[in-house]
C-alpha positions as CSV (number, residue, x, y, z in Angstrom):
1,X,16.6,43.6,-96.8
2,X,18.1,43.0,-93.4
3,X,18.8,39.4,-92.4
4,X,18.4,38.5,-88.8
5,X,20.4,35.9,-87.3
6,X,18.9,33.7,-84.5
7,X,21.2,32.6,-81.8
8,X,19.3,29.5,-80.0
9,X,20.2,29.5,-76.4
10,X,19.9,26.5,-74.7
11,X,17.8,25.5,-71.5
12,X,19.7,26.1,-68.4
13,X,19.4,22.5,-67.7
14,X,21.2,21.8,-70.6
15,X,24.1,24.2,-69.7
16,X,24.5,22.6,-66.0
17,X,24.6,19.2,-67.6
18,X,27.5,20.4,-69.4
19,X,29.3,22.5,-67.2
20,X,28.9,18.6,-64.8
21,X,30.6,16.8,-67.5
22,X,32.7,19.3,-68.3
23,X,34.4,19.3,-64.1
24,X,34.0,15.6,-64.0
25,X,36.4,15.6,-67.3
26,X,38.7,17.5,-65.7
27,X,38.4,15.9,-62.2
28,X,39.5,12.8,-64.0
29,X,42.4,14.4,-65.9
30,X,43.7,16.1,-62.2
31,X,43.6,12.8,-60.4
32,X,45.6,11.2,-63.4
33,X,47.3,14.3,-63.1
34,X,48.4,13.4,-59.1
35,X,48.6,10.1,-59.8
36,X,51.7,10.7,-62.6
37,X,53.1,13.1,-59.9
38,X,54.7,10.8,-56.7
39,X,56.2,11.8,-53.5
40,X,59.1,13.8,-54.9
41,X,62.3,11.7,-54.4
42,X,60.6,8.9,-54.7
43,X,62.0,6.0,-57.2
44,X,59.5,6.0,-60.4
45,X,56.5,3.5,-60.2
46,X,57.5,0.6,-62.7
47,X,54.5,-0.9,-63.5
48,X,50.6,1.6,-62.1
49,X,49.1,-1.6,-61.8
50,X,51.9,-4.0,-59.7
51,X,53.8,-1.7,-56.9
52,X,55.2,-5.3,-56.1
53,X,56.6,-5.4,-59.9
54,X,60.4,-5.1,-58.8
55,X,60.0,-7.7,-56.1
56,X,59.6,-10.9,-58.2
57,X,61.8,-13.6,-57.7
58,X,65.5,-13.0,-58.8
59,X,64.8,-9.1,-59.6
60,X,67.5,-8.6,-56.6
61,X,69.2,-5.4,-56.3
62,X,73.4,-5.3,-56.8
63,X,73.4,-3.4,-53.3
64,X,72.5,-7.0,-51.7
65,X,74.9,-9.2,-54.0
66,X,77.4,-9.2,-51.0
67,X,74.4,-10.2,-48.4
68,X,74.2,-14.1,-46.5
69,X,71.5,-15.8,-47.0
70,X,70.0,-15.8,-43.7
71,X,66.6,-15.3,-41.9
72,X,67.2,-13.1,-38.5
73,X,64.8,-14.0,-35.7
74,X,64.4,-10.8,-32.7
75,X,63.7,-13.0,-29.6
76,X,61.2,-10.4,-27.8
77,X,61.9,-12.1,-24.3
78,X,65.6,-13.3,-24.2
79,X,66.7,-9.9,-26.0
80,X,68.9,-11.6,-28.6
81,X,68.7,-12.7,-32.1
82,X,68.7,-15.7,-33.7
83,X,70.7,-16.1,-37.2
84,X,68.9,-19.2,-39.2
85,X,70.4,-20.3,-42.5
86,X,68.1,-21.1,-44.8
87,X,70.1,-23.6,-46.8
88,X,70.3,-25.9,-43.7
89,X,67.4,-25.0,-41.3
90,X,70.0,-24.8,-38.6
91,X,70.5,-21.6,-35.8
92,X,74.2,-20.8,-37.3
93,X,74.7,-17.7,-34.6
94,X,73.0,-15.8,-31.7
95,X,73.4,-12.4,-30.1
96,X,71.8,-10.6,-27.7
97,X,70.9,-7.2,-28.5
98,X,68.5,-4.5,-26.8
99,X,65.8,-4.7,-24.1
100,X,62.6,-6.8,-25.8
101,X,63.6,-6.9,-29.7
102,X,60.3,-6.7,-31.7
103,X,61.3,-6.4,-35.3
104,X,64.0,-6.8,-37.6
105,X,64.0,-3.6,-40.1
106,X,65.5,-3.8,-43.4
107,X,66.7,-0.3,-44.5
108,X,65.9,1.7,-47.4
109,X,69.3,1.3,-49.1
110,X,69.1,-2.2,-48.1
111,X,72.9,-2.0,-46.3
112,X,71.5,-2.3,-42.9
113,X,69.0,-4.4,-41.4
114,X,67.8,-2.7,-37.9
115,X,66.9,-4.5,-34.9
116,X,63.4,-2.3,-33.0
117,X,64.6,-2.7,-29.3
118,X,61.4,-0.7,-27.9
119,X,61.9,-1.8,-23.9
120,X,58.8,-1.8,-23.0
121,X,57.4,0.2,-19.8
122,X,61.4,1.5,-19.7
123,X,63.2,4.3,-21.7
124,X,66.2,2.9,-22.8
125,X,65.0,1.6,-26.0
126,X,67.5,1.6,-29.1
127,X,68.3,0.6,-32.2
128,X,71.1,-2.6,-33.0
129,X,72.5,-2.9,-36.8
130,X,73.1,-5.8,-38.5
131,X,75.5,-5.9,-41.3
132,X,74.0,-8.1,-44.0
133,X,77.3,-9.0,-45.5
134,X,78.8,-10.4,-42.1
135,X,75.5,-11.3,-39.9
136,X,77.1,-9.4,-37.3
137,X,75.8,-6.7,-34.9
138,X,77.2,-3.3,-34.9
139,X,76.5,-0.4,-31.5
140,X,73.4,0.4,-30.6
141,X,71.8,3.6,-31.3
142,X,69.5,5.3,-28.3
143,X,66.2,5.9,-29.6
144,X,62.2,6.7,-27.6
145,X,60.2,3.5,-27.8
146,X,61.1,2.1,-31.3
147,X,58.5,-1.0,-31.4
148,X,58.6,-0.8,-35.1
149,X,60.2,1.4,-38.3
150,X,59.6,2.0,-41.5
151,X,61.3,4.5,-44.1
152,X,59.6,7.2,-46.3
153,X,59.2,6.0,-49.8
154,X,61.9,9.1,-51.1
155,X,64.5,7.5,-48.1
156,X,65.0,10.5,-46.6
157,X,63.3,9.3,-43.1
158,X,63.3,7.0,-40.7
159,X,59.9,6.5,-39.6
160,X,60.3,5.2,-35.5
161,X,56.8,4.1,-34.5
162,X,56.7,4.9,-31.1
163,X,53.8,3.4,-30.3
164,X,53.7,3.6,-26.6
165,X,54.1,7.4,-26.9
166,X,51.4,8.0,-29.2
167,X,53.7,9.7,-32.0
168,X,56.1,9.2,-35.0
169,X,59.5,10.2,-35.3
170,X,60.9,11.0,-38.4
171,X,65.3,10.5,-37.9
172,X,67.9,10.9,-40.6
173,X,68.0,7.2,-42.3
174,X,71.8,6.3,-40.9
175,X,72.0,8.4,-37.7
176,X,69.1,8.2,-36.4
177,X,69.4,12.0,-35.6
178,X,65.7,13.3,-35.0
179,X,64.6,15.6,-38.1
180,X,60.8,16.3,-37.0
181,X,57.8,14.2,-34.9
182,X,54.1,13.9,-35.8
183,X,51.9,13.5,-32.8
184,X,49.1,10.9,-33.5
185,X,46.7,11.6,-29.9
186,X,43.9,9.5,-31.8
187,X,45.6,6.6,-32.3
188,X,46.1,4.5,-29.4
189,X,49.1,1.8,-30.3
190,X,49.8,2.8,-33.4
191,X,51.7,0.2,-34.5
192,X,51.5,-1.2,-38.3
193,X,51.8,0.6,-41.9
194,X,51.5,1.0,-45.8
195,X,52.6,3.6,-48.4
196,X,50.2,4.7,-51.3
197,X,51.5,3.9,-54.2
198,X,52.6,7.6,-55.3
199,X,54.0,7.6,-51.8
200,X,52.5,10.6,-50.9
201,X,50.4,9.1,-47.9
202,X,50.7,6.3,-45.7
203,X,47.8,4.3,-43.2
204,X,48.6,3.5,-39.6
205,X,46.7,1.1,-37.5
206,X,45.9,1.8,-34.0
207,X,46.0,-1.6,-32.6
208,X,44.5,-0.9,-29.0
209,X,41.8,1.6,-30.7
210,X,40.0,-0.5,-33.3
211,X,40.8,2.0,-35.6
212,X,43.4,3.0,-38.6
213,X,44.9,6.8,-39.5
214,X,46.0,8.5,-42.5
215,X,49.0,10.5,-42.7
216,X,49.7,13.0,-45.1
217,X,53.7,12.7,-45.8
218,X,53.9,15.9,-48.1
219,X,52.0,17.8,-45.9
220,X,53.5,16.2,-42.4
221,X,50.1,15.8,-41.0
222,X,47.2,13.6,-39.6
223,X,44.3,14.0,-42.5
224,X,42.1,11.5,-40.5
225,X,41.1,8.4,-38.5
226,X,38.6,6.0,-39.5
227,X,37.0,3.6,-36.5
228,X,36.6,0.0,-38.1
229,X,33.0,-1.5,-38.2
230,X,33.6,-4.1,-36.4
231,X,36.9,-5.6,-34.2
232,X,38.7,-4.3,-31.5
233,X,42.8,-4.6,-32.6
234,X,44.0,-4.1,-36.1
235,X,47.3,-5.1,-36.9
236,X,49.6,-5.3,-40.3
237,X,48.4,-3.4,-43.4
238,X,49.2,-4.0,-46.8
239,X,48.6,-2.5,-50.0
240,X,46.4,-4.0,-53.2
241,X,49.4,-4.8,-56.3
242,X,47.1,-2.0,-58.0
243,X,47.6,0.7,-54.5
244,X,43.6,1.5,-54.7
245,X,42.5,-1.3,-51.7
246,X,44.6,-1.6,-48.5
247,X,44.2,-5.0,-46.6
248,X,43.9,-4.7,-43.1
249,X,44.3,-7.9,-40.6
250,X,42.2,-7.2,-37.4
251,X,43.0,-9.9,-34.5
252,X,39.7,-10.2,-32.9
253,X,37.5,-10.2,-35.7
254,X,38.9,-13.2,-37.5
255,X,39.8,-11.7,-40.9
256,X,41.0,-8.4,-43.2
257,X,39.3,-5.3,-44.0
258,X,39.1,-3.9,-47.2
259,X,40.0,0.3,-47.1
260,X,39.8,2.0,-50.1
261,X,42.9,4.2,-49.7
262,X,42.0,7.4,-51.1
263,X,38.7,8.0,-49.6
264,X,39.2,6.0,-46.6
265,X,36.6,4.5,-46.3
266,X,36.1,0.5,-45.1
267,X,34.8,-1.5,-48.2
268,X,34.9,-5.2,-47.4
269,X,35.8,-8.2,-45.3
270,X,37.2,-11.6,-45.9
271,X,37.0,-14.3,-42.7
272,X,40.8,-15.9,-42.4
273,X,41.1,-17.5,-39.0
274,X,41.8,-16.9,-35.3
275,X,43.8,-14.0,-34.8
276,X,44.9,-12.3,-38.0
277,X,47.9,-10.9,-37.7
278,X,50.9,-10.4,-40.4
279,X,50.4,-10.1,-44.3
280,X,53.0,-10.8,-46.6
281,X,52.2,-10.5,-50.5
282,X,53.5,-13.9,-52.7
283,X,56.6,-12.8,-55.3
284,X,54.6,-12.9,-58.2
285,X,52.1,-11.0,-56.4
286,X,48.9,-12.9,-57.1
287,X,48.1,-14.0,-53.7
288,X,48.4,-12.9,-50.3
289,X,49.7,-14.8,-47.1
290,X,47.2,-14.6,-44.1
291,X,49.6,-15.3,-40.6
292,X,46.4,-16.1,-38.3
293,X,48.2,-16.1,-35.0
294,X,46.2,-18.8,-33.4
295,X,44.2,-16.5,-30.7
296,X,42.5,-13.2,-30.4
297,X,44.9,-11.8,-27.9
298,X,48.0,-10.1,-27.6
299,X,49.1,-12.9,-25.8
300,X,48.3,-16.3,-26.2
301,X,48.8,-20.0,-25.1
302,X,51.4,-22.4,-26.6
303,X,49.7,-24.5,-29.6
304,X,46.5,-22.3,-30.8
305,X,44.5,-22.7,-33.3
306,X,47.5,-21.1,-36.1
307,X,47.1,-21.0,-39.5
308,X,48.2,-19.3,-42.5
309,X,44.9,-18.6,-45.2
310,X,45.8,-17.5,-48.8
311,X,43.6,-15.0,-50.7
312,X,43.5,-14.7,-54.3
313,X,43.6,-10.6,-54.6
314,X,42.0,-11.0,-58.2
315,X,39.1,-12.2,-56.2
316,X,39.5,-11.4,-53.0
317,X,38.7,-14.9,-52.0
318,X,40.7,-17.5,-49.6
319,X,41.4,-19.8,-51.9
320,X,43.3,-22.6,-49.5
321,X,44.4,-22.5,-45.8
322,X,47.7,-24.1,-44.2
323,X,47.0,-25.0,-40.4
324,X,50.2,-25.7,-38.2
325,X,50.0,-29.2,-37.7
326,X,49.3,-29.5,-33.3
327,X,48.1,-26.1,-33.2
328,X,51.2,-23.3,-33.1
329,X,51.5,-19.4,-33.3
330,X,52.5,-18.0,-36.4
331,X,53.1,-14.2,-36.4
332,X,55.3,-12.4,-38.4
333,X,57.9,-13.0,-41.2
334,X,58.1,-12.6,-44.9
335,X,58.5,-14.9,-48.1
336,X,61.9,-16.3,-49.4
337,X,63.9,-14.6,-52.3
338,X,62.7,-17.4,-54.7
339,X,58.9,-17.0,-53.3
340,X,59.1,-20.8,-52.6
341,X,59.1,-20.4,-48.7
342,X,57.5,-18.3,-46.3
343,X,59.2,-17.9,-43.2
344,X,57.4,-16.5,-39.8
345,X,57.9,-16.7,-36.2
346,X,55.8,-18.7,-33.8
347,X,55.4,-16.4,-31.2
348,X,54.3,-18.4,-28.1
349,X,56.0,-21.6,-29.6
350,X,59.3,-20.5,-29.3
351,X,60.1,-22.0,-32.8
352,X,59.9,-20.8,-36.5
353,X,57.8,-22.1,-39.2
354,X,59.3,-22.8,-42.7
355,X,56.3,-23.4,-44.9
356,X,56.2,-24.5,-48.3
357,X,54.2,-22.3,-50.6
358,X,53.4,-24.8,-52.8
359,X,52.1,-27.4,-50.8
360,X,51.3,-25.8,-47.8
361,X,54.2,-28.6,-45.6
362,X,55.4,-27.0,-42.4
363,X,58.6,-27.8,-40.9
364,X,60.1,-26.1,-37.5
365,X,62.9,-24.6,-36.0
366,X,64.2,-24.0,-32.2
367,X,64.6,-19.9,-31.7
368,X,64.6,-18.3,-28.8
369,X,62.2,-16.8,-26.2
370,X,59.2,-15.6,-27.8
371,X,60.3,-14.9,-31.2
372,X,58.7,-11.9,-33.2
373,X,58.8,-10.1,-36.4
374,X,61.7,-11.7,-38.1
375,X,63.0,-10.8,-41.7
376,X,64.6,-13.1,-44.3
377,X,67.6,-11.6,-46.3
378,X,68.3,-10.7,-48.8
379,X,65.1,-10.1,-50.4
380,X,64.6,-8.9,-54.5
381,X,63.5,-5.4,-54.8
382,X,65.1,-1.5,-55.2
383,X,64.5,-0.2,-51.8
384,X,62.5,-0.8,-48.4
385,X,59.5,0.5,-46.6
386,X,61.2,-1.3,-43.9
387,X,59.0,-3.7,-41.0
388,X,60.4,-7.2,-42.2
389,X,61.5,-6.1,-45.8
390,X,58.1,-4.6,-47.3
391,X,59.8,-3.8,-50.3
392,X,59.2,-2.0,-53.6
């Protein structure tokens, strides 16, 4: 007798269910996949959920063991720089650099802190140096419309934001000699950035646009712009510890969007203050500093309504705010080495603010004429993104 074997096929249903988990399984195992793989050249990711892991207080780099202490303020309106030691509070030095000084760039190898001269409306902007280990400015290098600079995460380009011109401008890291330029038409003053934490993409905001764009660094191209849902002039941008949420300040709305970095898309909003401008992580990376600038402008009066707010990024909650005692400007700076201080100009003021971290105290110091994105150095970490030392 012949046995027959019966084969039980199962509904098609069944076998579309499966296929589905079967592409969602590997869709999983791909993204792990690209997130293991970062932008090649890049240094290793210490810790996947802390890209601020190496920039704790006293995990400083040997590169900057021969660096002064100091805090170098770019005086947008006097064209000079003041040098501020931080030990004393006193202006130890001053020197006058390019046309309308916006930023002072930390580079990726951390031997050279860069001076943005963009000269505004003229085309003789340029580039001063600043050796760390001396204080001391070095020749200017000619460059189109550098209002800020950043370096790609691998340190093979600087990244000139030449915002007036609608473009970026990728130049060998020490020369400065052009290697190729993105065009960015859509994004009308491009201005402020952030790296994804495999490097491999970065998001601009188009200040006079209301709007940010994404830029694909492996691929050297635009890969989209997204139009923010409310808010007319975003400003700094800073990445989650984790790299999934990108905080975005936005000057006329009063507060910072949430974008979820991969699929671009806006997912939240936190009210700060008047004029949100700069965002600096703490050193142990559990909060973030706030600069509310004191007015929804681009420029404002003397003694606004400044204020620095402090969100908690476990739960995305302002969890105290620090108002300028008599109203002040505070723009753009960073935190202190030991993460006890954070350090930012007051734009319309003409000072800077020294505030403690702890409780909040202000204290203030004389700069020059309109005073802008100043740096303190040296600062912990293994390399720079460079605007005022966003380091990793």
């Amino acid at each position: 007798m012949t046995g027959t074997m019966c084969v039980h096929v199962p509904p098609r249903r069944v076998v579309a269910a499966g296929v589905a988990v079967l592409l969602a399984v590997l869709g999983v195992v791909a993204a792990a996949g690209r997130a293991a793989e970062p932008l090649p050249g890049m240094p290793p990711v210490v810790d996947p959920a802390n890209l601020y892991s190496e920039t704790q207080a006293g995990r400083m780099s040997p590169v900057v063991a021969g660096a002064l202490p100091r805090v170098y303020v770019p005086n947008r309106t006097s064209n000079d720089v003041s040098v501020i030691d931080p030990a004393t509070l006193k202006v130890v030095d001053r020197f006058k650099v390019g046309i309308n000084p916006q930023h002072i760039v930390p580079s990726w190898d951390l031997k050279t802190l860069w001076v943005t001269n963009n000269a505004e409306g003229r085309t003789d902007g340029s580039l001063t140096p600043i050796d760390p280990t001396t204080g001391k400015p070095g020749k200017a290098i000619a460059v189109d419309d550098p209002y800020n600079m950043y370096f790609t995460p691998d340190g093979k380009s600087a990244v000139i934001v030449a915002e007036a011109l609608k473009r970026l401008d990728f130049r060998d890291p020490h020369t400065m000699a052009m290697q190729w330029s993105l065009p960015t038409p859509g994004c009308a003053g491009i201005n402020h950035a952030d790296f994804s934490i495999d490097g491999r993409f970065v998001i601009f905001t188009c200040e006079y646009q209301g709007s940010l764009v994404k830029i694909d660094l492996v691929g050297r191209k635009v890969l989209g712009y997204l139009k923010l849902s409310k808010g007319r002039m975003p400003q700094d941008v800073r990445a989650a510890p984790d790299g999934k949420i990108f905080y975005v300040a936005e000057l006329q709305s009063g507060g910072v969007f949430l974008v979820d970095g991969e699929t671009f898309t806006e997912v939240g909003f936190i009210a700060t203050g008047v004029g949100p401008h700069g965002l600096y992580p703490s050193r142990d990376a559990k909060k973030l500093y706030v600069i509310n600038r004191g007015t929804a402008r681009v420029y404002g009066p003397p003694r606004g309504k400044g204020s620095v707010a402090v969100i908690d990024f476990a739960t995305r909650k302002v969890e105290a705010t620090w108002v300028i005692p008599g109203g002040g400007s505070p723009d753009m700076g960073n935190v202190s080495a030991d993460g006890k201080q954070l350090w930012v100009s007051g734009r319309y003021d003409d000072v800077v603010y020294v505030i403690d971290t702890t409780s909040g105290q202000v204290r203030s110091i004389a700069a020059g004429k309109e005073p802008h994105g100043l740096t303190v150095w040296p600062q912990p970490g293994r390399y720079s993104l460079g605007h005022t030392g966003n380091m990793r």
